[in-house]
N, C-alpha and C positions, 0 to 999 in steps of 0.2 A: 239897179245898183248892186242887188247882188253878186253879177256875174264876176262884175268889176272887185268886187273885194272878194271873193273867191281868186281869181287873178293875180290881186296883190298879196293873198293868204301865199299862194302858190310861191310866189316869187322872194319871199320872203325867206321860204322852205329851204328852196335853192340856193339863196345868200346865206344860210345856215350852214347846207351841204357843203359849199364849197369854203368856207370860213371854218370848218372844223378840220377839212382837207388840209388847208394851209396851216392848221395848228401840229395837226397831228404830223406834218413836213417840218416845223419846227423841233417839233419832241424827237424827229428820229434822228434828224440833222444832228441833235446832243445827245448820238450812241456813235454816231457816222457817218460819212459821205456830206461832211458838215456845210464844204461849196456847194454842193450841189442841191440838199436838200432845203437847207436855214435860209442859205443866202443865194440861192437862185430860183428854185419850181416853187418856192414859197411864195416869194415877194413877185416873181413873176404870175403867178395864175391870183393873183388881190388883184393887181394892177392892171389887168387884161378884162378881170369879171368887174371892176368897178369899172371900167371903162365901155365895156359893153353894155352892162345896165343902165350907164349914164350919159354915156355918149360925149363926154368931156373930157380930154385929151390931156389935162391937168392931172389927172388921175394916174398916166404915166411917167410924170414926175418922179411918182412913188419909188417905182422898181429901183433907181441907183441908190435913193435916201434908205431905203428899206434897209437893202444890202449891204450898206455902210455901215449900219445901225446894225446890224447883226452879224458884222467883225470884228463890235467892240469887245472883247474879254470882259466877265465882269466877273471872275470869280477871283476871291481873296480868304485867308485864314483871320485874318481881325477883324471882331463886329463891325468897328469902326473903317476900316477900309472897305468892308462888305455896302454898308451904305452909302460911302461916296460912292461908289463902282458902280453900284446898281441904280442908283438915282442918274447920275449921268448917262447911264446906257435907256433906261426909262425915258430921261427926256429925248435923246436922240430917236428913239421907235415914237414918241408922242408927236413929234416935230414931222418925222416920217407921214405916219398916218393922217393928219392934220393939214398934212398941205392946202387940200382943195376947201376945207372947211375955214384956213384961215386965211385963202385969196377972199373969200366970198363971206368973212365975217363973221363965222358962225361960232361966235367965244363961248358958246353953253355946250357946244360940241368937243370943242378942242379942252376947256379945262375938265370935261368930265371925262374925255377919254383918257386926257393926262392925268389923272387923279387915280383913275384905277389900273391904268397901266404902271403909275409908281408906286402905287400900295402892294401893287402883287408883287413886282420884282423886288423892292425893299421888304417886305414882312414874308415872301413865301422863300428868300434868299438868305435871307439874316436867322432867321426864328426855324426855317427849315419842318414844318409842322407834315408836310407830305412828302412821299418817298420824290426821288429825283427826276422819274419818268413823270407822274403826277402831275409835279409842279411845272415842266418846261410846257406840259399839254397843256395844263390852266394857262402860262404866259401866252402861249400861240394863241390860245380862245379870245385873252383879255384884249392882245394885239388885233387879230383880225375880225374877230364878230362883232364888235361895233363898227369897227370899218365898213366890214359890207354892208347892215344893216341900214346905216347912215346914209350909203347911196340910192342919189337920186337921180331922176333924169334931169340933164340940166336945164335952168332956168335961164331963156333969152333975152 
């Protein structure tokens, strides 16, 4: 049993690795090369490693909803329009992320993911509490490291 969870310690690592990857493609996307970075090598290398981990084709689903979900603009000059902006762009990445978890039911997965993905982008957006690089790096983490973590191999 060891070997075996030494195995999963590993692969776990690697779902880290690559979920920090696709954050840190997030954050740079919000200096430059925003197609390319945010909305394409991002949501493309999630969707490739949840798919290979898991071997569930649903998974690339993800890649167009991703993408969509991070050409909504969501910045605004009124508190109040900062929170609608950023909730509705939240739920669009929750909805993304969530696909395979809500073919397959899994409501404890999808409202905790939705719940911290809207907490960040409404209080690290509105309240501003970290510089700007910071903050898009924490959104990418909150977006994709539960995603990857979450994946499994599928169930027949």
């Amino acid at each position: 049993m060891g070997q075996e969870e030494k195995r999963l310690q590993w692969q776990v690592v690697l779902k880290l690795l690559i979920a920090i990857t696709c954050a840190s493609l997030y954050a740079f996307g919000g200096i430059s090369n925003r197609l390319l970075l945010r909305r394409i090598l991002a949501p493309a290398i999630a969707a490739v490693s949840c798919f290979a981990f898991s071997k569930n084709w649903k998974y690339l689903i993800m890649f167009p909803l991703l993408w969509l979900s991070s050409s909504i603009g969501y910045g605004a000059s009124e508190t109040w329009l900062k929170i609608i902006k950023r909730s509705y762009v939240a739920l669009a990445f929750s909805l993304s992320v969530n696909v395979v978890n809500i073919f397959s039911k899994l409501w404890a997965m999808v409202v905790f993911h939705t719940i911290i993905i809207s907490a960040g982008f409404v209080a690290l957006g509105v309240f501003n509490p970290l510089s700007a690089r910071a903050e898009e790096t924490l959104l990418g983490c909150l977006i994709y490291i539960p995603l990857l973590l979450s994946t499994k191999p599928k169930e027949n």
